[in-house]
N, C-alpha and C positions, 0 to 999 in steps of 0.2 A: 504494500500500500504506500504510497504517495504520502507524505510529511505535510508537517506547516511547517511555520517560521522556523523551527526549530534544524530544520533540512538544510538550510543555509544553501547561498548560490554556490557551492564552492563543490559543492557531495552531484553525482554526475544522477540526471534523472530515473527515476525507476520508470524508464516505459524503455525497456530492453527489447521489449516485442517489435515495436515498431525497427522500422529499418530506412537508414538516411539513404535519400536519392534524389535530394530536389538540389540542386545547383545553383546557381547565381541566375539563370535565363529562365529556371522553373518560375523562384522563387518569385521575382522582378514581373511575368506574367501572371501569377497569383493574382499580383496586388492590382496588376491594369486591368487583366480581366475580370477580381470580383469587382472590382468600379463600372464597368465600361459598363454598363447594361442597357434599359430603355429611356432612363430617365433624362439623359443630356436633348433625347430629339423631342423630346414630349414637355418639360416644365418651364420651359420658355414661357410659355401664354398665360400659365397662371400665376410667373413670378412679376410679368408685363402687368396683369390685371391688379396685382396688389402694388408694387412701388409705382407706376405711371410714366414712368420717363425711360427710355430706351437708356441711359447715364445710368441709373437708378439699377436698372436690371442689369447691365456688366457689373458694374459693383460688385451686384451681389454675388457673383463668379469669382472675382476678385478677393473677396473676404473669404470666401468660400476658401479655393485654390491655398492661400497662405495659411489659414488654418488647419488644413487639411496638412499640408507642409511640416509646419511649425510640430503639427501632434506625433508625426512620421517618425519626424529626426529625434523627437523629443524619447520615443515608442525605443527608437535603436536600444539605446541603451539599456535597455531592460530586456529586450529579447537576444542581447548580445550575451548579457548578463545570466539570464535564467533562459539558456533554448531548448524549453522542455513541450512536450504535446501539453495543447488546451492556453500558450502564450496567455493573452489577456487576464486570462482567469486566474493563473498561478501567480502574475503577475502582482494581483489585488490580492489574493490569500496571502502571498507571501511579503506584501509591503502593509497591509492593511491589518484583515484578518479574515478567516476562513470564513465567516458570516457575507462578508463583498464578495469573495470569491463565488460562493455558488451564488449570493442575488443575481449576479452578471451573468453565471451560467444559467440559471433560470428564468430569467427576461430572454436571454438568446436564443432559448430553445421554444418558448412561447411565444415569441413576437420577432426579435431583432432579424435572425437568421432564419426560422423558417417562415414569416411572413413575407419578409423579403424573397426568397426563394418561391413562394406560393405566387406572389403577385408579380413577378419576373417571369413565370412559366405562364404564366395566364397573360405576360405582351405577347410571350412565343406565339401563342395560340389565336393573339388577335392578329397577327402582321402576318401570321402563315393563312391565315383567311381571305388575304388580300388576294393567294394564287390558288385559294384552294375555298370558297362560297360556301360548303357546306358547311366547313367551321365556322361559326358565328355565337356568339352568345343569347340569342336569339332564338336559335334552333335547338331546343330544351326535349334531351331527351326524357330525363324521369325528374317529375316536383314535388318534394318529399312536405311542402307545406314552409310556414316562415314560424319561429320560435324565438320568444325576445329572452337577450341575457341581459341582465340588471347589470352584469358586472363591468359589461363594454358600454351600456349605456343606447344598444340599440337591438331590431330586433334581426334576426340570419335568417335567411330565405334560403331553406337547403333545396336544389337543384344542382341536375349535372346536365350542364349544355354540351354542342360539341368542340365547345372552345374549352371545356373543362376537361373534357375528355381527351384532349390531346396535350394541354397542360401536367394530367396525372400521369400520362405515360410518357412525356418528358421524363418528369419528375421519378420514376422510377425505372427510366431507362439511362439516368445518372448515377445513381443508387447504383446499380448491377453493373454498371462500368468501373465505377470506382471502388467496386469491393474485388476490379482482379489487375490489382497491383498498384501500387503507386506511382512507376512507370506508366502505365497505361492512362491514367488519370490527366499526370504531369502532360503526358503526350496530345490530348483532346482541348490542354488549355492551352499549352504554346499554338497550337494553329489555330483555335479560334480568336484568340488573343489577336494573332498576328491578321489575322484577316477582319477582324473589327477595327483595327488602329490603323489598318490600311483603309479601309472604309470612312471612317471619321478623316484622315488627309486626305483622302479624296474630296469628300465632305469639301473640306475647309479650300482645297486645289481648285476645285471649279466655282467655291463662292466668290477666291479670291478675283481668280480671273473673270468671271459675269460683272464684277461690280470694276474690273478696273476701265470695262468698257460703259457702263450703264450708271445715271447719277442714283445714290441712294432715294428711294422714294417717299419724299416727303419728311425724310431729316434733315434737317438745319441746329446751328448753333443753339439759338434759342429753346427750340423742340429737343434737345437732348439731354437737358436737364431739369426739363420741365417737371414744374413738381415740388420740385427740392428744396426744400424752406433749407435745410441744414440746422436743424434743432435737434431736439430729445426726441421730438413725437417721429419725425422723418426716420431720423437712426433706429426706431422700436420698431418701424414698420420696415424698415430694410431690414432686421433683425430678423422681424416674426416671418420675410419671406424667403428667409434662408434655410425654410424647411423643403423646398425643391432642389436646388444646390446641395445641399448636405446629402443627404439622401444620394443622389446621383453621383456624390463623389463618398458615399460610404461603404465600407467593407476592405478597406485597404489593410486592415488591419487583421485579416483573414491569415495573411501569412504567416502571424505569431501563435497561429493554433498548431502548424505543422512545424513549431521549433525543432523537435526533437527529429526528423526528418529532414532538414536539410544538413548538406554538406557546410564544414567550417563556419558555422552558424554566426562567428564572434564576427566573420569580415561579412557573409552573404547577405543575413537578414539587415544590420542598418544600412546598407548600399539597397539593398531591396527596397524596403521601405520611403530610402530618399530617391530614386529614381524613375519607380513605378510613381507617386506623387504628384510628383513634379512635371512627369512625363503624361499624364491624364488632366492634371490642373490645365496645364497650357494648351493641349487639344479643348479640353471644355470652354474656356474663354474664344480661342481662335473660331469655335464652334459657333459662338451667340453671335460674335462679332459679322460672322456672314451673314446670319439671321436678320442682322439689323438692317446691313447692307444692300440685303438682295430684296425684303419685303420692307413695308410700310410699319411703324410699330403699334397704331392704334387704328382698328377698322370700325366693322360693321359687320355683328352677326348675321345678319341678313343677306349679305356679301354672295356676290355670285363665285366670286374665283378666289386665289388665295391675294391679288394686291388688293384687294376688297375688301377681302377681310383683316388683314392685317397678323401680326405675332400674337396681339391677344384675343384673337377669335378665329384663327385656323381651323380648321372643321378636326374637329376629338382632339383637338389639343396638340395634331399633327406638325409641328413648326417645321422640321425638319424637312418631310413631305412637299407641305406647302414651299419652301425655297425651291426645292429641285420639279417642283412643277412650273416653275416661273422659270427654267431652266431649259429643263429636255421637256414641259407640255406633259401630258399624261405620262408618259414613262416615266419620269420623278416619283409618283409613284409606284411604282414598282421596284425601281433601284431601291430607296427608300426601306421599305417591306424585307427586301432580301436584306439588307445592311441589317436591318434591326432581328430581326428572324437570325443569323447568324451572332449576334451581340448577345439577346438575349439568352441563350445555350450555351455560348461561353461561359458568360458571367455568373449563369447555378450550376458548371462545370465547378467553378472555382469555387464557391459557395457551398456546395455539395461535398468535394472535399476536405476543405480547410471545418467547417462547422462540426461534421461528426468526430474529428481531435478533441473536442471542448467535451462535449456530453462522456467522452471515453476517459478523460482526465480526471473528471467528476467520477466517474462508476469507480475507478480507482484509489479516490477517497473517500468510498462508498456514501457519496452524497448523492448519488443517481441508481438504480438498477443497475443490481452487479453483471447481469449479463450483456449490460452495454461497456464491458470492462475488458471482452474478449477479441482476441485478433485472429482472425484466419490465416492459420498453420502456414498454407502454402503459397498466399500473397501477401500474409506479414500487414491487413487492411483492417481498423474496425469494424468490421461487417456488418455485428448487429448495431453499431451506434448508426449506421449509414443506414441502415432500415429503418430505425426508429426515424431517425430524422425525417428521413422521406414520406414516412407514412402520415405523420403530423401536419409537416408540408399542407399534405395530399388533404386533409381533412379541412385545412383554414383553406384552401386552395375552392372545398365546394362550398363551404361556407359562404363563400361571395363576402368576406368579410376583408379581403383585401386591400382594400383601399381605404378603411377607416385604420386598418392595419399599420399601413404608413405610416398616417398622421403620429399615431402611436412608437412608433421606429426610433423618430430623431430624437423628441425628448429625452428616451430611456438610453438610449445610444451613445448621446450628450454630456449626459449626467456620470455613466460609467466612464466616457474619456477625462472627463474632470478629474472625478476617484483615483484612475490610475496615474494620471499626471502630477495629483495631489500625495501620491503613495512614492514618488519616485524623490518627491523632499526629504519626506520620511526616513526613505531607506537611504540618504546617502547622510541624513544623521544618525541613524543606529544603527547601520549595520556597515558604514566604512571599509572595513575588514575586507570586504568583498572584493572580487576581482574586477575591473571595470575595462575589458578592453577597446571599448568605446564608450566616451563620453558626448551627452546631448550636447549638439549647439545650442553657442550663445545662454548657458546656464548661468544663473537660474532667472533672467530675462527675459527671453523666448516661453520656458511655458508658464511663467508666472503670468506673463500678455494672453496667454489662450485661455490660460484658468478664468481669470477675469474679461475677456470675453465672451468665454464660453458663458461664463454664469450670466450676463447681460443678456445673451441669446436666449437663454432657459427661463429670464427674469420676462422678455417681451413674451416669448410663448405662452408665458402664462396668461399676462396681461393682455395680450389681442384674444378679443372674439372668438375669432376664426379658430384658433388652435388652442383655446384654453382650454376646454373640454377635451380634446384627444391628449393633450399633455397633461391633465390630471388622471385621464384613466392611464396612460403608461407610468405615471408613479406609483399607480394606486395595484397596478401589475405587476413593478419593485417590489412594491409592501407587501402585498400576498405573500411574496417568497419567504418573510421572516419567519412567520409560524411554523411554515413546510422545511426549512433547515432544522427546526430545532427539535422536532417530527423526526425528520429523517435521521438526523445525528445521534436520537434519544434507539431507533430501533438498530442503528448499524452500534450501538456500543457493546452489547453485550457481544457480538460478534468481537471486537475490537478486543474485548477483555478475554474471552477466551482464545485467542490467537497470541494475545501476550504473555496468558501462563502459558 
């Protein structure tokens, strides 16, 4: 069994089963492909409709991209330090205390990772419909009735359409892939990786070039910072809409679950961590920047075609679409559709593997189901943690509860990079001793600025409208976890004592 604090970073991890195979170019794809998903072609329109000013929405990319950065470099140091399977979570156990460690692994498993994983296979399902009509969400094959949960605050309309139904067998044609081998796994995320990063420079290749021949539509000086008082109220609502941004550049930190699997983990994972980053940050801003470029930023729903409509009313929130339809004319959608369809596979590629490390970490300090503790003999994969994950997935997946899911994401997702940024003060006063072959830039500067950004971002969430209700039920889905730790600690102890006489 897996230690706390007491294990010290110095004692080499108990997860022997596992076997290291991820590399520098594994690892580095990890981080771009669990980022790269749907979210960069699609939050354009709703990030437009809440700040107003095309100024306003780079920003929020901008603040997004250096946070995202800042939390990376800051992350090295502890996955350099501790590169054990489950990253994050060992991270919090062992700076914090074992109570942080499984809340994070219990939010992630409820909401951060497989929500996210759930509503990433359900884009699959909608942009594979663009070449394939019968998938639609729409086309409902069995409707089990709707059933309200108090605890989410709404009520689940269980149905499985045929967009769900190609969603769950995604989802568990991930699963079965990555329980033969870690090789194999590593293999399905360098090439989609590489073929969505090539798609997004495409993306940005032919924006640049459309706009160097055509004048932006309807931008001007004036018009691009429209809006912007530059007060408290302006900064709370750039804040509160940096739950698009975040989201879309979240999961980077996926790689610190397969610590214990990579090669030379002290040099690959912070070089990972900083380069996958940095390397997705600056695609995603290059990404809006076209957006801006090629369409108009404020339309009209009513809008016949996409300069009509504009960035904040692209038909289903399409931004992405909508540019390369003002490009190639109908076929914009279709390039479009395949770009995202290959992204969105990627990214629960990565997601899929790096996630089931965490709930396998936990089984091993028997805070989870001891049979999600187990690796398969002859590809050295947690198998059944990859089943369970998937199956839960697969369940919020027909829930249709997806989307409230999100909103829920970033707060609890937020809150845990605080905790761990906050733990990494901690442990370089009490625990010194330790080996540090990488230290965070720009300490203790750098994450002292995100801690305290972050908390302003958490402080607006609460306070806007729009997002205070899903940010109080993602706390309120933290807090549940207390009881069920001290539950679960109280029935793995007798086990614990009879293993130590």
């Amino acid at each position: 069994m897996a230690t706390s604090t007491s294990s010290g970073a110095a004692t080499q991890p108990a997860t022997t089963e596992l076997v290291k195979g991820l590399n520098l170019l594994d690892a580095t794809t990890i981080v771009m492909g669990s980022m790269i998903g749907s979210g960069v072609f699609i939050v354009a329109a709703e990030i437009g409709r809440e700040v107003g000013s095309p100024g306003l929405m780079l920003l929020t990319w901008v603040l997004t991209g250096l946070m995202t950065v800042i939390a990376a470099v800051t992350y090295g140091e502890l996955a350099a330090m501790m590169p054990h399977a489950g990253g994050q979570y060992v991270y919090l156990r062992e700076s914090l205390n074992p109570l942080f460690g499984f809340l994070y692994g219990w939010t992630l498993f409820l909401v951060i990772q497989t929500g996210t994983i759930a509503a990433v296979a359900v884009a699959f399902g909608k942009f594979l419909g663009v070449f394939f009509p019968w998938i639609s969400a729409e086309n409902i094959l069995i409707d089990l009735g709707a059933y309200s949960v108090p605890a989410w605050g709404h009520t689940v309309h269980l149905t499985v359409s045929t967009q769900q139904l190609v969603a769950l067998m995604s989802l568990m044609a991930l699963a079965v892939i990555n329980m033969f081998g870690l090789r194999t796994g590593a293999w399905v995320q360098n090439v989609f990786t590489t073929l969505k990063v090539g798609a997004l420079m495409g993306l940005i290749g032919v924006g640049l070039w459309w706009s160097a021949g055509h004048p932006a539509p309807g931008l001007s000086v004036g018009s691009f910072w429209q809006g912007a008082r530059w007060d408290l109220a302006t900064l709370t609502v750039v804040c509160a809409a940096l739950v698009g941004p975040l989201f879309s550049s979240d999961a980077w930190n996926n790689v610190t679950f397969t610590g214990a699997e990579v090669v030379n983990p002290k040099r690959n994972l912070p070089l990972a961590l900083f380069a996958g980053t940095a390397i997705v940050s600056t695609l995603y801003f290059l990404c809006n920047w076209v957006y801006v470029r090629i369409l108009p930023f404020a339309g009209s729903a009513g809008g016949a075609g996409p300069l009509e409509r504009g960035i904040t009313h692209a038909v289903e929130d399409r931004v992405a679409t909508a540019a390369m339809q003002v490009v190639f004319g109908p076929a914009g959608t279709g390039l479009m559709a395949a770009a995202i369809v290959i992204s969105t596979f990627g990214c629960n590629n990565g997601l899929t593997l790096a996630g089931a490390r965490v709930y396998y970490a936990m089984a091993k300090d028997r805070l989870f189901f001891s049979s999600v503790a187990k690796v398969n003999r002859r590809y050295h994969t947690p198998a059944v943690s990859l089943l369970v994950q998937g199956v839960w997935a697969s369940l919020l997946t027909l829930s249709g509860t997806y989307n409230q899911l999100l909103n829920y994401v970033i707060f609890s997702a937020l809150l845990f990079y605080i905790l761990t940024i906050a733990g990494l003060f901690r442990l370089r006063r009490t625990r010194p001793e330790w080996p540090r072959p990488y230290r965070a830039w720009g300490y203790p500067v750098l994450p002292a600025i995100y801690v305290a950004f972050a908390l302003f971002v958490e402080g607006a969430l609460l306070i806007e409208k729009v997002t205070r209700g899903q940010s109080l039920a993602g706390l309120g889905i933290v807090a549940l976890g207390i009881p069920v730790y001290f539950i679960w600690r109280a029935k793995s102890r007798p086990t614990q004592d009879r293993l130590a006489g």
